[in-house]
PDB file of N, CA, C and O in Angstrom:
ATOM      1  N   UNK A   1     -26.151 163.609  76.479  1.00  0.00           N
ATOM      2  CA  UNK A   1     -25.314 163.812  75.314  1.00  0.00           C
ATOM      3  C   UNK A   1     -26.031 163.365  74.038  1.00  0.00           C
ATOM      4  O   UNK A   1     -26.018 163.903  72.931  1.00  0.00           O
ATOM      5  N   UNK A   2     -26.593 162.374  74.404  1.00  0.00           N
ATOM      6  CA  UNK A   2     -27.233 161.849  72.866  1.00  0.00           C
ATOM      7  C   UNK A   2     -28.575 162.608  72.609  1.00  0.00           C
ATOM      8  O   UNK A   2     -29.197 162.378  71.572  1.00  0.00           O
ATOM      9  N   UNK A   3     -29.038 163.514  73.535  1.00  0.00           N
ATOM     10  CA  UNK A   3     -30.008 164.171  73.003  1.00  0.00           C
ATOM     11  C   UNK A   3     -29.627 165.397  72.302  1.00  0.00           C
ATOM     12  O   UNK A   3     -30.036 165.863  71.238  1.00  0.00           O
ATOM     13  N   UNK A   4     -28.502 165.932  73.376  1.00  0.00           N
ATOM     14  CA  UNK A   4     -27.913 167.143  72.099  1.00  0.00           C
ATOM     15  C   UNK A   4     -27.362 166.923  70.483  1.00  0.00           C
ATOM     16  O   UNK A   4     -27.184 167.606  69.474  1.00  0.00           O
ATOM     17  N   UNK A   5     -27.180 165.143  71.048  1.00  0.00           N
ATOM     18  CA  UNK A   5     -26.515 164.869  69.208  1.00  0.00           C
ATOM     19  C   UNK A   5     -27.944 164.821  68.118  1.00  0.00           C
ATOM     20  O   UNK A   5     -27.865 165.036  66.909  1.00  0.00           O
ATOM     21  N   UNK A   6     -29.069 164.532  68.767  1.00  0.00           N
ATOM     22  CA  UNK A   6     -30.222 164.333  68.249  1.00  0.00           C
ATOM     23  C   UNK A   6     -30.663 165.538  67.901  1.00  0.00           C
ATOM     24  O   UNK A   6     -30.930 165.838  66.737  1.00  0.00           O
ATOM     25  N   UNK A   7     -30.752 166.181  68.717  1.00  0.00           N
ATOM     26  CA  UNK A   7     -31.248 167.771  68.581  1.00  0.00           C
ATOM     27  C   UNK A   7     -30.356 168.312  67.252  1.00  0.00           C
ATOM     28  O   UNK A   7     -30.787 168.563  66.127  1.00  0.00           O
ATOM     29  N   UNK A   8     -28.859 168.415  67.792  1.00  0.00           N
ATOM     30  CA  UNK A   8     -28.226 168.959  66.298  1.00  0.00           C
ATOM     31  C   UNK A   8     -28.732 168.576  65.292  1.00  0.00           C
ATOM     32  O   UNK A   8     -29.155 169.376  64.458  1.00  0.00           O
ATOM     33  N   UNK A   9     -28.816 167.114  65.116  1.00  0.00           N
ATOM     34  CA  UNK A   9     -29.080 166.422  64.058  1.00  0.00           C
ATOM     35  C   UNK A   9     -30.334 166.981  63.160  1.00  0.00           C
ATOM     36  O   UNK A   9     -30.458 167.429  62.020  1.00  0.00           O
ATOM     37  N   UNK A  10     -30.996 166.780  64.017  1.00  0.00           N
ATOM     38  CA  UNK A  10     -32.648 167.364  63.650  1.00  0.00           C
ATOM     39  C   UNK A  10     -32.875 169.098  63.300  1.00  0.00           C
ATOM     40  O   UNK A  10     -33.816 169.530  62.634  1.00  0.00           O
ATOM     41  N   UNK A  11     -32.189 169.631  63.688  1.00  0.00           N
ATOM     42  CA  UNK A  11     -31.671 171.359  63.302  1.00  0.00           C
ATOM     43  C   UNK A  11     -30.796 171.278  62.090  1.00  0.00           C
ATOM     44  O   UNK A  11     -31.164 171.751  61.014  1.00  0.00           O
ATOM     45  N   UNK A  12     -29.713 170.719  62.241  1.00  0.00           N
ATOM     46  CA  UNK A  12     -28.710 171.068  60.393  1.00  0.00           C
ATOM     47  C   UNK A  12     -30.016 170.366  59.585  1.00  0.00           C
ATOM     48  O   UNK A  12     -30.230 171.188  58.694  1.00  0.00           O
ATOM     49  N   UNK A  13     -31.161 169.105  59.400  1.00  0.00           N
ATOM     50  CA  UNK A  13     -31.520 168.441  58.409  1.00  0.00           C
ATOM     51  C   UNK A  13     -32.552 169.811  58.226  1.00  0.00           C
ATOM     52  O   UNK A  13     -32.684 170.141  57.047  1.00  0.00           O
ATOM     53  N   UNK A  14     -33.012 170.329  58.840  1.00  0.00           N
ATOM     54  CA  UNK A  14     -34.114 171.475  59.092  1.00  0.00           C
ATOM     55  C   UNK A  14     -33.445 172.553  58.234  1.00  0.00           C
ATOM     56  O   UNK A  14     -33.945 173.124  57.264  1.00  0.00           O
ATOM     57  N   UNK A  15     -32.549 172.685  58.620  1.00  0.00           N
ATOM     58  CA  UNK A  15     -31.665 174.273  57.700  1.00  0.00           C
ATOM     59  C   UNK A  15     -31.488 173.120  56.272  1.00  0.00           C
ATOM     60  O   UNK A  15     -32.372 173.167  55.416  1.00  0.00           O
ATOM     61  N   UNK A  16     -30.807 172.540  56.170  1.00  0.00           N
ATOM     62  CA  UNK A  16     -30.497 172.178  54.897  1.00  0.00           C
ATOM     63  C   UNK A  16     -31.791 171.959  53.934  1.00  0.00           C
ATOM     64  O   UNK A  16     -31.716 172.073  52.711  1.00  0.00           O
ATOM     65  N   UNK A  17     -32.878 171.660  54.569  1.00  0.00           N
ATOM     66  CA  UNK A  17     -34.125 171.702  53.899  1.00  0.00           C
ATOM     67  C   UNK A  17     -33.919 173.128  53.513  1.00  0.00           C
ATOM     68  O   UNK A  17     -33.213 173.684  52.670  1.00  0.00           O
ATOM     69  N   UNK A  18     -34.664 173.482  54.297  1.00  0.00           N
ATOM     70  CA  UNK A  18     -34.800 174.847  53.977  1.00  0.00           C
ATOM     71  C   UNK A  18     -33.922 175.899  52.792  1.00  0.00           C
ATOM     72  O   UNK A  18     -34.432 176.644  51.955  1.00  0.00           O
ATOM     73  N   UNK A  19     -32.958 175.737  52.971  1.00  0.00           N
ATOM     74  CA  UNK A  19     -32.034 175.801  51.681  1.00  0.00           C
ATOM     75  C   UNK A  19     -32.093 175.436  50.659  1.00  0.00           C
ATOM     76  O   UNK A  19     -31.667 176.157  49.757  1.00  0.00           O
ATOM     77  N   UNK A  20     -32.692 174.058  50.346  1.00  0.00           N
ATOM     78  CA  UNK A  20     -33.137 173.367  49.231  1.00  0.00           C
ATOM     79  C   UNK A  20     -34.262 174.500  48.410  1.00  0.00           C
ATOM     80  O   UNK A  20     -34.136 175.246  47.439  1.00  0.00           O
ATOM     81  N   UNK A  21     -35.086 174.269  49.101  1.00  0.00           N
ATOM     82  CA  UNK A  21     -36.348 174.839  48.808  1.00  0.00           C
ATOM     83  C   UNK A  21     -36.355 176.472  48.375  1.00  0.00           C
ATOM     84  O   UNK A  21     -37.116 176.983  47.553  1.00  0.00           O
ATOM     85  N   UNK A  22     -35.605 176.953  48.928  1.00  0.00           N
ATOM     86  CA  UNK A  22     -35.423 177.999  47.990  1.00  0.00           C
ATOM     87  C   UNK A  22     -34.406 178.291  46.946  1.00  0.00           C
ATOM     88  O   UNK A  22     -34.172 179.378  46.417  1.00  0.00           O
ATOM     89  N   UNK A  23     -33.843 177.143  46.738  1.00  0.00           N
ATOM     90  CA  UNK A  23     -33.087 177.533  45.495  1.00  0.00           C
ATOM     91  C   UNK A  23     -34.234 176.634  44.475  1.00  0.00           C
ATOM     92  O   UNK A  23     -34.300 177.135  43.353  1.00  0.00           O
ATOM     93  N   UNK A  24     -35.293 175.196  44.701  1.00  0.00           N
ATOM     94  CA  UNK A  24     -36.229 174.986  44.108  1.00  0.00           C
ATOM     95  C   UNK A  24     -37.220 176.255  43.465  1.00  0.00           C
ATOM     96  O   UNK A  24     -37.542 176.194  42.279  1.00  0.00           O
ATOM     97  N   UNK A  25     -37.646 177.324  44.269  1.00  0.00           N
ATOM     98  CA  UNK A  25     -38.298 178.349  43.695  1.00  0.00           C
ATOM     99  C   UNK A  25     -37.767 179.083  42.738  1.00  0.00           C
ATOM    100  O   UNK A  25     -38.494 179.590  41.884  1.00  0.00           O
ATOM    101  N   UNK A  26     -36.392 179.257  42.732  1.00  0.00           N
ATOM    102  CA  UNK A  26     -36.044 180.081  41.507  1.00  0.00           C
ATOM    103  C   UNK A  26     -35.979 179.505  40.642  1.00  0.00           C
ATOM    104  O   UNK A  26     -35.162 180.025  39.881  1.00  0.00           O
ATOM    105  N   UNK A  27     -36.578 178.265  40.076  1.00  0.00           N
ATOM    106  CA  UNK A  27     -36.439 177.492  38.761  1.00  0.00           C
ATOM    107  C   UNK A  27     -38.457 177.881  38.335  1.00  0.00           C
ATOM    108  O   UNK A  27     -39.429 177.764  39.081  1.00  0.00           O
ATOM    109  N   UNK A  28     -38.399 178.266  37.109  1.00  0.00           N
ATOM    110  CA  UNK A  28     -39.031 178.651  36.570  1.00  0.00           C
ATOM    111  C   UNK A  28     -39.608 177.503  35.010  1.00  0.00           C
ATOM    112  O   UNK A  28     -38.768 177.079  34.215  1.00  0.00           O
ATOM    113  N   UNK A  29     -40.931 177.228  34.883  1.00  0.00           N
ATOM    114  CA  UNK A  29     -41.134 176.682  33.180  1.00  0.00           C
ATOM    115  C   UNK A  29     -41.544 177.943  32.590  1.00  0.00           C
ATOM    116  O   UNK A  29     -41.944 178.868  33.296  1.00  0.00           O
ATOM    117  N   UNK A  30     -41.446 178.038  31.069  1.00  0.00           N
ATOM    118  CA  UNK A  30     -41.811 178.853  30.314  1.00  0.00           C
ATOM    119  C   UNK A  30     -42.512 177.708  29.333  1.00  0.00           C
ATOM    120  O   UNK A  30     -42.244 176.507  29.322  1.00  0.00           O
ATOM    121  N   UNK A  31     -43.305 178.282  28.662  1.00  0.00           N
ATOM    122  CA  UNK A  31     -44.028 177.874  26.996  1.00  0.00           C
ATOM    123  C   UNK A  31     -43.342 179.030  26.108  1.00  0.00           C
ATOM    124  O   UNK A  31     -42.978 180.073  26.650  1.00  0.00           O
ATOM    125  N   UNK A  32     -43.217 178.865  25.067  1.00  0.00           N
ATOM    126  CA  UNK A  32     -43.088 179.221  23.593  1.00  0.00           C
ATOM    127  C   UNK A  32     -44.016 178.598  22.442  1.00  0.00           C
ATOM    128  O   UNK A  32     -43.731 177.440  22.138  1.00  0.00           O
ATOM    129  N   UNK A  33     -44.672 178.965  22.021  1.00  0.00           N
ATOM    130  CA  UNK A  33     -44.955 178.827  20.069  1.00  0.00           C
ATOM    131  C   UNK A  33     -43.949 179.071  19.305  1.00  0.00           C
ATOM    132  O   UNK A  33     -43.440 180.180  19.141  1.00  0.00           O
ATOM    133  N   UNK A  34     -43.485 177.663  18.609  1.00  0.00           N
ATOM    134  CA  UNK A  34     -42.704 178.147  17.757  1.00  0.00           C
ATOM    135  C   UNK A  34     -42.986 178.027  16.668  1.00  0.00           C
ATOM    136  O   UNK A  34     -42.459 178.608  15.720  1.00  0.00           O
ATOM    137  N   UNK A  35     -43.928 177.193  16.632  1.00  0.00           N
ATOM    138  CA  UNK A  35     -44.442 177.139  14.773  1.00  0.00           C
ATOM    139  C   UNK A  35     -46.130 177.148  15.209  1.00  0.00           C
ATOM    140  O   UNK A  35     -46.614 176.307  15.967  1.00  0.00           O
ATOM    141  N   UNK A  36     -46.861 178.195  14.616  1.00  0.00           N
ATOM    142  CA  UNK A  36     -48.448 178.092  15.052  1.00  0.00           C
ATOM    143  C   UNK A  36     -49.224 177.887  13.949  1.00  0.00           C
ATOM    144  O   UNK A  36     -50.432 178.121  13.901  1.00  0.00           O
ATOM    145  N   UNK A  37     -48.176 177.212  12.561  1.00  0.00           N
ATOM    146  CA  UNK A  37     -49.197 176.522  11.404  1.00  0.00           C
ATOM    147  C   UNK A  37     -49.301 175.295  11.367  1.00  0.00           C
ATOM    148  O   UNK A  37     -49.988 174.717  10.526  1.00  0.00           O
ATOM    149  N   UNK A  38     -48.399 174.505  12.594  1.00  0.00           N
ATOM    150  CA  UNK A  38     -48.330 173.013  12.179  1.00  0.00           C
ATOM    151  C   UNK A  38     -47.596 172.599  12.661  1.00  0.00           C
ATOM    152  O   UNK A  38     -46.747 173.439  12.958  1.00  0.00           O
ATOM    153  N   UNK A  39     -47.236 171.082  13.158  1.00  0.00           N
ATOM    154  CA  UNK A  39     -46.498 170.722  13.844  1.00  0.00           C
ATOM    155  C   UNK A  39     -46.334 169.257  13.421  1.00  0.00           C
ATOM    156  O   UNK A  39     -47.230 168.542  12.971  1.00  0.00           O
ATOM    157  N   UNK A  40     -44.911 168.880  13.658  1.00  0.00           N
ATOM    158  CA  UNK A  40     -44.252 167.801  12.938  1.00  0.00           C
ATOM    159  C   UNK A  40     -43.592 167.550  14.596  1.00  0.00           C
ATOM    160  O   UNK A  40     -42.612 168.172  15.007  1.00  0.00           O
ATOM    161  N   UNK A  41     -44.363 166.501  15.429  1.00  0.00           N
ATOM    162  CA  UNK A  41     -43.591 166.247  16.038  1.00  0.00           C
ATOM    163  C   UNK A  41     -42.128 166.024  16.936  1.00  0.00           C
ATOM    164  O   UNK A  41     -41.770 166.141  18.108  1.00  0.00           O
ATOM    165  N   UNK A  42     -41.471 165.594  15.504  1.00  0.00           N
ATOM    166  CA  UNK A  42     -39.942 165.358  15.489  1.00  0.00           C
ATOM    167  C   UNK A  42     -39.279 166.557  15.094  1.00  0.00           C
ATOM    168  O   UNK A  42     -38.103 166.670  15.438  1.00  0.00           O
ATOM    169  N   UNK A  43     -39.930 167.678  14.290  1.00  0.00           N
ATOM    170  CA  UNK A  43     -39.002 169.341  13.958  1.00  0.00           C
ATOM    171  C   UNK A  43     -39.328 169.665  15.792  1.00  0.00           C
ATOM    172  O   UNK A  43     -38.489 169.852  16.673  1.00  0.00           O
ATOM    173  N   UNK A  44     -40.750 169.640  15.898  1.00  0.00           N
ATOM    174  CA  UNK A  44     -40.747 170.453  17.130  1.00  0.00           C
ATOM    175  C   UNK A  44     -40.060 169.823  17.982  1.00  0.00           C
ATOM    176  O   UNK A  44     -39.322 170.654  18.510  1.00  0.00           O
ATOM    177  N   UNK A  45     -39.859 168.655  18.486  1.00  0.00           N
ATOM    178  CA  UNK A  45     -38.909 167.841  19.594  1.00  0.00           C
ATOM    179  C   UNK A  45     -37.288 168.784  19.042  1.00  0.00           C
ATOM    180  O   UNK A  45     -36.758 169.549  19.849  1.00  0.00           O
ATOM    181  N   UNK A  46     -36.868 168.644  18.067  1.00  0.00           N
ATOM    182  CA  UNK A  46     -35.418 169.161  17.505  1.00  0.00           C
ATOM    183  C   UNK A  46     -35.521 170.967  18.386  1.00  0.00           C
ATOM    184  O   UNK A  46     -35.177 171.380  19.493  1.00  0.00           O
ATOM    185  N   UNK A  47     -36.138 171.565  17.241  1.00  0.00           N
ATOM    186  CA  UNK A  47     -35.948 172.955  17.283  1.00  0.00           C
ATOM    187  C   UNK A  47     -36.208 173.161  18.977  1.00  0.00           C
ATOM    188  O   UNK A  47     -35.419 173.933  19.523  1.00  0.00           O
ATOM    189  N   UNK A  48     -37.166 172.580  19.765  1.00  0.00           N
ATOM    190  CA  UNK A  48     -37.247 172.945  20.742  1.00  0.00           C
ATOM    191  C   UNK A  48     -36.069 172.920  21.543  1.00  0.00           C
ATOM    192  O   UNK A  48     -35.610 173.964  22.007  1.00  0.00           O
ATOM    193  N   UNK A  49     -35.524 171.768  21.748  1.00  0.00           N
ATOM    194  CA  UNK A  49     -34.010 170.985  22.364  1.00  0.00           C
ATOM    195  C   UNK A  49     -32.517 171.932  21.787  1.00  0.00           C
ATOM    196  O   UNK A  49     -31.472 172.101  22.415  1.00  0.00           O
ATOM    197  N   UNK A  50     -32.857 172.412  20.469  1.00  0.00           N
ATOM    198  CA  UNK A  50     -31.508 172.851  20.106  1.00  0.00           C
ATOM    199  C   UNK A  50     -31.694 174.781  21.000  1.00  0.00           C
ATOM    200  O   UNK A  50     -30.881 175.400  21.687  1.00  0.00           O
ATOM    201  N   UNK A  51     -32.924 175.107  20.599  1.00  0.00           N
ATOM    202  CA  UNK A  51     -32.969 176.729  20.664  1.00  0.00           C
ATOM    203  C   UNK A  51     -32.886 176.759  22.278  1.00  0.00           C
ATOM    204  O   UNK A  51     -32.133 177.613  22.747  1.00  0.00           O
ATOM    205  N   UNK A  52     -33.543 175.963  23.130  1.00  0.00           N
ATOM    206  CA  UNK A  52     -34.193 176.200  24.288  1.00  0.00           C
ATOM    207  C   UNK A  52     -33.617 175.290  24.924  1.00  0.00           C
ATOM    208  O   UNK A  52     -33.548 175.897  25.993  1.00  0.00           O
ATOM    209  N   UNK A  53     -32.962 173.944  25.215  1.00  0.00           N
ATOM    210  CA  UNK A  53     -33.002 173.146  25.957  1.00  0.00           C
ATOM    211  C   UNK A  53     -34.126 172.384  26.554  1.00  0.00           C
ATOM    212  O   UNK A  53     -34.249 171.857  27.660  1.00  0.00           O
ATOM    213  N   UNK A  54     -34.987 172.473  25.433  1.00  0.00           N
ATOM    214  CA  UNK A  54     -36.432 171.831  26.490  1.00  0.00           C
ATOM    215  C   UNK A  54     -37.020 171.260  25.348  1.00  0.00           C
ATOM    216  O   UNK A  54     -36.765 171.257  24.144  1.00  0.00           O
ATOM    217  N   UNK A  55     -37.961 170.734  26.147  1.00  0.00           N
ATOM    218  CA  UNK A  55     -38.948 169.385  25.343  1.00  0.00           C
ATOM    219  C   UNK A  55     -40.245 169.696  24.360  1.00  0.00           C
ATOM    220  O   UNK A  55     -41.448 169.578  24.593  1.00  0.00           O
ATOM    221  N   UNK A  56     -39.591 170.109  23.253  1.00  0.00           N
ATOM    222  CA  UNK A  56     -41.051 169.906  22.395  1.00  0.00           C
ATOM    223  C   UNK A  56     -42.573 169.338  21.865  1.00  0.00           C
ATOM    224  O   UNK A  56     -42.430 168.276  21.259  1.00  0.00           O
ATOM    225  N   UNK A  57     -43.618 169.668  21.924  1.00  0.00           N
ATOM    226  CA  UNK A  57     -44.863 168.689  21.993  1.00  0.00           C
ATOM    227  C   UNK A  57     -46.010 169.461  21.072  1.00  0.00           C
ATOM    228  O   UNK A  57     -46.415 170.615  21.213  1.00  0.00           O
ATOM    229  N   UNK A  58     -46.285 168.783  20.396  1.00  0.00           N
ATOM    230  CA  UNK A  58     -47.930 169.198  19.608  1.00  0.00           C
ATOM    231  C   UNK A  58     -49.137 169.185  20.380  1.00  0.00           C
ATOM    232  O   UNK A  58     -49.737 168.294  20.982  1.00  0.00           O
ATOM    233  N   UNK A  59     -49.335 170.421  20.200  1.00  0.00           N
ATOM    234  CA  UNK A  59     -50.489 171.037  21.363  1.00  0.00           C
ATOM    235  C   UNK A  59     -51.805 171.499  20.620  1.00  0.00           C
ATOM    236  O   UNK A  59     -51.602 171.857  19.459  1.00  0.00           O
ATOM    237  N   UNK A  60     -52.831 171.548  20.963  1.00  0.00           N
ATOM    238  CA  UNK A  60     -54.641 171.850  19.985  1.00  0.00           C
ATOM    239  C   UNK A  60     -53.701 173.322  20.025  1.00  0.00           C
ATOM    240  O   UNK A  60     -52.920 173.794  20.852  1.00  0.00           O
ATOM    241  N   UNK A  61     -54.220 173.778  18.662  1.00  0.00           N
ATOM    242  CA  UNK A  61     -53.906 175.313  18.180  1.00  0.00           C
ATOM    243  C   UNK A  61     -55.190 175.908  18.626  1.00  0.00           C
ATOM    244  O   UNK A  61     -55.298 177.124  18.464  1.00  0.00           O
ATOM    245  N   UNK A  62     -56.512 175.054  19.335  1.00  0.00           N
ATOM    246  CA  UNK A  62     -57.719 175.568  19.627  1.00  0.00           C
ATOM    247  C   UNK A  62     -58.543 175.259  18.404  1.00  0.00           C
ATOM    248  O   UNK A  62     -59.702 175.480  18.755  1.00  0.00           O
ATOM    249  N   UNK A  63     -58.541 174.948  17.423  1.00  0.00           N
ATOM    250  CA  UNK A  63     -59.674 174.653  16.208  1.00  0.00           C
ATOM    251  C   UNK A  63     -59.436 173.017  15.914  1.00  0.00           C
ATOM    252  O   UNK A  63     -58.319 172.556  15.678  1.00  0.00           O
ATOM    253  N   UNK A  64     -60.458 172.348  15.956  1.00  0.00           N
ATOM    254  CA  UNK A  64     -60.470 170.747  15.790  1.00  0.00           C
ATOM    255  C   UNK A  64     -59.125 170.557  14.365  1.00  0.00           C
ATOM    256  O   UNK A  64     -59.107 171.094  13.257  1.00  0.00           O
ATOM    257  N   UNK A  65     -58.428 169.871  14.813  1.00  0.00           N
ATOM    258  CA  UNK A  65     -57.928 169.092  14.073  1.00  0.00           C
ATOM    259  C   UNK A  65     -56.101 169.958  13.707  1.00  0.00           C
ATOM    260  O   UNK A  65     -55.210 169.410  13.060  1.00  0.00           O
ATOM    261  N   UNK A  66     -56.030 171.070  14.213  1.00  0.00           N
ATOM    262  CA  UNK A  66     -54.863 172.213  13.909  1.00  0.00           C
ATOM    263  C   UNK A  66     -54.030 172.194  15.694  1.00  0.00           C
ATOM    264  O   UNK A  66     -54.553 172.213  16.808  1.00  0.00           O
ATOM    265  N   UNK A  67     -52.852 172.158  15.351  1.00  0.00           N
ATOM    266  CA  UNK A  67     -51.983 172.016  16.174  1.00  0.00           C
ATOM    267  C   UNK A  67     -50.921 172.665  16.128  1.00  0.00           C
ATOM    268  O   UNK A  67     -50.573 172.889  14.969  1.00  0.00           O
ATOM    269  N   UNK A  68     -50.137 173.134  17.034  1.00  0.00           N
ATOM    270  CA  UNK A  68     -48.959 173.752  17.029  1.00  0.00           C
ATOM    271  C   UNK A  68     -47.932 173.885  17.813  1.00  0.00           C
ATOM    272  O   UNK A  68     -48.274 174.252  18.937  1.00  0.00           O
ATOM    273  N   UNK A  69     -46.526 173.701  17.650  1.00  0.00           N
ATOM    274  CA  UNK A  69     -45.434 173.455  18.337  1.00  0.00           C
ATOM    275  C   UNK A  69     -45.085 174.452  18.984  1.00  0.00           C
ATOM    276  O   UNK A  69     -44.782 175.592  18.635  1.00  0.00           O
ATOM    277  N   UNK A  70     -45.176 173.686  20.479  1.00  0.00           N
ATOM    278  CA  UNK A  70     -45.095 174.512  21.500  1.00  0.00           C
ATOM    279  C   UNK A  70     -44.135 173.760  22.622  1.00  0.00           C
ATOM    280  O   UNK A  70     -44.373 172.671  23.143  1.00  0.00           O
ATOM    281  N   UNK A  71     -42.699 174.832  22.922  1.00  0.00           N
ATOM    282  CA  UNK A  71     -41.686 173.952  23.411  1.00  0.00           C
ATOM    283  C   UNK A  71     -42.042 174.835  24.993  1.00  0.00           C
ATOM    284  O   UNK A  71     -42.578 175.875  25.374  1.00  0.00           O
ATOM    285  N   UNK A  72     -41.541 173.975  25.389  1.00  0.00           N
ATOM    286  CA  UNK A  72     -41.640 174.076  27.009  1.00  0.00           C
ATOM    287  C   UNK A  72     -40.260 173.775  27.975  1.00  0.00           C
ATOM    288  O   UNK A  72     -39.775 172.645  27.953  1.00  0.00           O
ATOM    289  N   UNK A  73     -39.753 174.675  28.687  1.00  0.00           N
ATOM    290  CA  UNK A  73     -38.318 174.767  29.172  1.00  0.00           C
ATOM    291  C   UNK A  73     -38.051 175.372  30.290  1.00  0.00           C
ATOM    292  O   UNK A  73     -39.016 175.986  30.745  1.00  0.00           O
ATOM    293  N   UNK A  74     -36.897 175.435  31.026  1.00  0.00           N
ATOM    294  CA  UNK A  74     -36.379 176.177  32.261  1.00  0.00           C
ATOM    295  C   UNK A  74     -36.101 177.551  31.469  1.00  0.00           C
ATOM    296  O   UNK A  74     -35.780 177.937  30.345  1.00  0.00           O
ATOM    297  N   UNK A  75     -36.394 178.008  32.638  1.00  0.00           N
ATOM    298  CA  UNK A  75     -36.440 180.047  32.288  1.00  0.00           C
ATOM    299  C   UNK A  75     -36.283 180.195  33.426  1.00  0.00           C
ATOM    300  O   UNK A  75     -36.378 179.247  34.206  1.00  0.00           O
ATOM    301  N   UNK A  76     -35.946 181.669  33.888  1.00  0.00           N
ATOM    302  CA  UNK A  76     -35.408 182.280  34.926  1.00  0.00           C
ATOM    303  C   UNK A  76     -36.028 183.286  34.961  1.00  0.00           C
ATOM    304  O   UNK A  76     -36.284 183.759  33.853  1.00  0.00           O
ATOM    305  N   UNK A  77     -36.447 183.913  35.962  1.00  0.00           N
ATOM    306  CA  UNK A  77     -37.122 185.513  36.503  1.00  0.00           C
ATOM    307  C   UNK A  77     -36.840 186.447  35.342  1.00  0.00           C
ATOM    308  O   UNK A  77     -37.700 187.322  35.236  1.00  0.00           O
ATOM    309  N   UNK A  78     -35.928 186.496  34.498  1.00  0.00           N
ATOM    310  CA  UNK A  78     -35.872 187.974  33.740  1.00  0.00           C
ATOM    311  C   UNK A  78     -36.563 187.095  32.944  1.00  0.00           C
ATOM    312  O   UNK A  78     -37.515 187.821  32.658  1.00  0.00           O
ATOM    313  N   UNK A  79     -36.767 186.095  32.399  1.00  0.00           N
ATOM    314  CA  UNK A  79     -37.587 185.491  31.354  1.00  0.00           C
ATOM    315  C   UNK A  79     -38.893 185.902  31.298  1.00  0.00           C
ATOM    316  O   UNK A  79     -39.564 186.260  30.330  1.00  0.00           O
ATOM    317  N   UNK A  80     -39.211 185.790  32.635  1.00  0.00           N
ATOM    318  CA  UNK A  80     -40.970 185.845  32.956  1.00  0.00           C
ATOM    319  C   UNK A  80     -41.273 187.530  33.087  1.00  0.00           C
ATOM    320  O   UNK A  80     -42.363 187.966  32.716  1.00  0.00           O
ATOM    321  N   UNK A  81     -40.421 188.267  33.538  1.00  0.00           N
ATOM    322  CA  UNK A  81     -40.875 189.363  33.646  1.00  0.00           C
ATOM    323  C   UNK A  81     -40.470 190.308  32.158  1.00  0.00           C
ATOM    324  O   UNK A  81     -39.343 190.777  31.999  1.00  0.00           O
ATOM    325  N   UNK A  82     -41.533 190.471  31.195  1.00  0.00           N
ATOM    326  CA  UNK A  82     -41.123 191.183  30.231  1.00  0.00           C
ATOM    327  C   UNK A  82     -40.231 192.691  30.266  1.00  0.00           C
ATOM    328  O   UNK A  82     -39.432 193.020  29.389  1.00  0.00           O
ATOM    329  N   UNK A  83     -40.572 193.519  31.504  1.00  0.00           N
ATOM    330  CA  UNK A  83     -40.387 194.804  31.588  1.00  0.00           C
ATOM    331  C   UNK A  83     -38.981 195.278  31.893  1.00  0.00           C
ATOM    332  O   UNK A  83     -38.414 196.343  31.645  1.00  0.00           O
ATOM    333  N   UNK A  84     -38.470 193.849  32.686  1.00  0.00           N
ATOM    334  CA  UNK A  84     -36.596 193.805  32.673  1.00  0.00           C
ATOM    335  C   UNK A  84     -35.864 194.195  31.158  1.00  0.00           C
ATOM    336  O   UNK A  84     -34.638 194.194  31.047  1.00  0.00           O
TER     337      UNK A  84
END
């Protein structure tokens, strides 16, 4: 008896994993540029959080010393696929 309770046991934790994990895959990050002349820390932390729900950060614009606000957030499959 206590091996069938073991066995169950060890099968539902197995499915319930498994379940997890694919609702983990449908979560998606995106990037945005939202300002690519400059970046003010604290606008980009704001604008990012209000438009997007996500966390704003000053990132190299690629040329020494130029930076630009680039928010980073949860997105979903039609996000990523432009052609939807």
């Amino acid at each position: 008896m206590t091996k069938f309770l073991n066995f169950a046991l060890c099968f539902l934790l197995i499915i319930s994993v498994a379940l997890d994990i694919s609702q983990v895959n449908a979560q998606h990050r995106c990037t945005k540029i939202l300002n690519s002349k400059g970046c003010v820390l604290y606008d980009c932390k704001k604008e990012c959080f209000e438009k997007y729900n996500g966390n704003g950060l000053c990132s190299s614009g690629g040329t020494i010393g130029q930076y630009v606000c680039t928010c980073v957030y949860n997105c979903n499959l039609d996000e990523l696929n432009p052609l939807n």
